[in-house]
N, C-alpha and C positions, 0 to 999 in steps of 0.2 A: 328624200331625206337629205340627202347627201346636198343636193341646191340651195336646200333650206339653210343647211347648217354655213355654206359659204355665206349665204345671204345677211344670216346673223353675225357674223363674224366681221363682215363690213360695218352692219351698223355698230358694231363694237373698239373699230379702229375709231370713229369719230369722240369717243367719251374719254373726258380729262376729270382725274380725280384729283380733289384736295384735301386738306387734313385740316382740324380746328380742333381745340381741347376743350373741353368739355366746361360748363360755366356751374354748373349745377351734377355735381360728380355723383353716381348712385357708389354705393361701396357693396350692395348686393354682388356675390360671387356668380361668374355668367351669364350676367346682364347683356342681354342685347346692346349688336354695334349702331347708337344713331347714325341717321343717314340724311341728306337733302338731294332732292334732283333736283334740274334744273337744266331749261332748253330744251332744243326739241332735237327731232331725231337726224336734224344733217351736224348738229351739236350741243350733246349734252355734258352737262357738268355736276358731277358729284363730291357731293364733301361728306366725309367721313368725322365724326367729334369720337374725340379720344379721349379718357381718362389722363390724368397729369402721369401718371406711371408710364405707360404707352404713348405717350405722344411726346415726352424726352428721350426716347428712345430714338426717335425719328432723325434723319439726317437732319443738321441745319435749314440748309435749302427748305426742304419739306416744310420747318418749322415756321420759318418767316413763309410762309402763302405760296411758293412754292407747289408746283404741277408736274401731274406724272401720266404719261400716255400710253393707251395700251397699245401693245405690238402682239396682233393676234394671229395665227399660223393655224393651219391644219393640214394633216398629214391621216391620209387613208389608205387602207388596203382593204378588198373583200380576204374573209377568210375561206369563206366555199364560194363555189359554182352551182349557182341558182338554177334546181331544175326547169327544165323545161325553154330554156336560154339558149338560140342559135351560135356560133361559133363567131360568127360576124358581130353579133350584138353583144358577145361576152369580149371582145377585140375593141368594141367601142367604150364600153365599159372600162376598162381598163384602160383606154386611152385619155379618157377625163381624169380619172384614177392619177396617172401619172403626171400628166400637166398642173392637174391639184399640187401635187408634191411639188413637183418643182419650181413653181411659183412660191410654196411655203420655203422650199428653200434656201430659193432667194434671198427671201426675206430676212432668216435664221442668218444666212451667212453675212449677210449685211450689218445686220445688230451684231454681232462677233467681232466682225472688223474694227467698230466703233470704239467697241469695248476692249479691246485689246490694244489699242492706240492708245486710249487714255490710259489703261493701266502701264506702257510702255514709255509716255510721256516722259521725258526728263526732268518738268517741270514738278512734276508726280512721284520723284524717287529720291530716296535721299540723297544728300549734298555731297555725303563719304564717299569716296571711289570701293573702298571695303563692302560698305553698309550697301552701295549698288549695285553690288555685283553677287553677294549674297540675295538680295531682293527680287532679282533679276532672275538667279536661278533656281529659289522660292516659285516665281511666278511662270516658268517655262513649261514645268510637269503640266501640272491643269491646263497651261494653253496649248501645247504639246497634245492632251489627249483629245481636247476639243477639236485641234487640227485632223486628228484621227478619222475623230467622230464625224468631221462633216465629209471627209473623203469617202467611210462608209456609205453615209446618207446618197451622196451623189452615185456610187455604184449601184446603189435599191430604187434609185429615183429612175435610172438607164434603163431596169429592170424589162427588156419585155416581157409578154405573155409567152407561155408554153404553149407547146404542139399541140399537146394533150388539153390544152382548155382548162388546166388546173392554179389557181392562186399562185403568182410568181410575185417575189420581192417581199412576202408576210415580214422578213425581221425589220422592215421600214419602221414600221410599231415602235417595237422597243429599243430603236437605235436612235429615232426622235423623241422619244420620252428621253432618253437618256443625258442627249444631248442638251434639251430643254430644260433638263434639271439640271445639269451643271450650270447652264448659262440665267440660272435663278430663277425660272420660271415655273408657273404652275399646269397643270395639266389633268383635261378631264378626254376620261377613255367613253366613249357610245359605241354602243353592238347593236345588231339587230334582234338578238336573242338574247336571251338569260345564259344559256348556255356559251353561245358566243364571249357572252362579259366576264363569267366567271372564270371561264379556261385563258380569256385573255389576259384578264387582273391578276391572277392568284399565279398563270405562269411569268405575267411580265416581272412582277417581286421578287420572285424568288430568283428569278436571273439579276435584277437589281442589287438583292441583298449580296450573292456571290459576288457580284462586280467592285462593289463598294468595300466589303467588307471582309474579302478576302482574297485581293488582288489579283482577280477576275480581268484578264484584257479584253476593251471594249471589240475588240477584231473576234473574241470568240462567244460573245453573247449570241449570237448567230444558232449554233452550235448547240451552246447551252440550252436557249428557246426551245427547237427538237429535239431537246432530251425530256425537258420537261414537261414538256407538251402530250410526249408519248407515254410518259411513266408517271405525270401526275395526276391532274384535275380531269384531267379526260377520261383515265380509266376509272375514277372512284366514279366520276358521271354515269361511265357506261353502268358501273355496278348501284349504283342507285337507282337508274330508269329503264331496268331490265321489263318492266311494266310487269312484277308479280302480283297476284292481288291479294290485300290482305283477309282473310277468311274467317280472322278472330272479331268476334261480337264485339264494336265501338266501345259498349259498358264494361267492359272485363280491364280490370288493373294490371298491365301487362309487367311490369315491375313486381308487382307481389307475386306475381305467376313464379320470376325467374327464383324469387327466394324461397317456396314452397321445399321440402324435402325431398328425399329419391320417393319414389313411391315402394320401393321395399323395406323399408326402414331406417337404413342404415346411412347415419351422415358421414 
């Protein structure tokens, strides 16, 4: 799976999207976004048509014909140790594991760099020495935690494997989601389980919401993760697939059961 998804991931550095507005606007509410492909798979090209609403929205550039490239990353971790897995083959395992990352992170830190020069640019900033220096320390915070963020990334990327053969560097996860999202990207989570996805989604949020939203340091999302991990989605898990069986007749209104009366009388 994991080959797969690199594999995909290539053919997805190759595709340039563009934007066109719409000639024939539908004004039905949640209309499908039109689309055109075009080219083949060492390069394709996609154009998006946009309503006149949405498509003045768009930067300039974008607007006059204007092309946007994807910069695609991935970043893995196993969350368990797959029974029945030698000590050597779970060493190799994680050895791809890590070299993945850090090839993603290359990448990351690279588009950073980019972006932070332009937005640093004096050409970029206002003309006031006042107005520049306010701008300037506007823009330090956020690049500031980004800096953080990718110093984290690089200590989880280091990461080796434990003695014990147990998952080392798990906060990789939520610490390149994180990072990924500040630097305006979007991001899709794959597990191997259902279980696996829920406990990773539902705790990666909620360390998210803390971080964003109530000044949460990204140095203790770490932290956070294993609390949540322990005391959330995982125990309600454990207590939902305790594998009890249910004994009540499929046809019985289990609802009406609960609001029937005491059987002595008295409400």
């Amino acid at each position: 799976m994991l080959e797969d998804t690199k594999a995909a991931l290539l053919d997805l550095d190759k595709v340039t999207v563009f934007f066109r507005q719409l000639e024939d606007e539908c004004l039905v509410a949640n209309s499908p976004v039109c689309y055109q492909v075009e080219g083949s798979r060492q390069a394709l090209r996609v154009t998006l048509f946009l309503d006149s609403c949405h498509f003045s929205e768009l930067p300039s550039r974008l607007q006059n014909g204007g092309s946007l490239k994807l910069h695609t990353v991935l970043f893995t971790r196993a969350l368990e140790r797959s029974e029945g897995v030698s000590q050597q083959d779970y060493a190799a395992m994680e050895e791809i594991q890590q070299r993945t990352n850090a090839v993603s992170l290359e990448k990351v830190k690279a588009y950073y760099r980019r972006l932070r020069a332009f937005y640093l640019e004096k050409s970029n900033l206002p003309t006031d020495s006042n107005t520049t220096a306010m701008k300037i320390d506007q823009l330090l915070r956020p690049l500031n935690t980004l800096d953080d963020l990718c110093r984290l990334m690089q200590s989880y990327v280091n990461v080796r494997h434990s003695a014990q053969g147990h998952p080392s560097g798990v906060s990789v996860l939520c610490v390149s989601s994180e990072l990924c999202n500040r630097l305006g990207a979007c991001h899709i989570t794959m597990c191997g389980t259902g279980m696996q996805r829920c406990t990773l989604n539902v705790t990666l949020e909620q360390a998210m919401i803390l971080s964003r939203n109530h000044g949460l340091m990204p140095r203790c999302i770490m932290q956070t993760m294993d609390i949540m991990r322990k005391q959330g989605p995982r125990v309600e898990l454990s207590a939902k697939n305790l594998k009890v069986m249910d004994q009540m007749t499929p046809a019985f209104p289990r609802l009406f059961k609960l609001c029937l009366p005491p059987s002595d009388g008295d409400l």
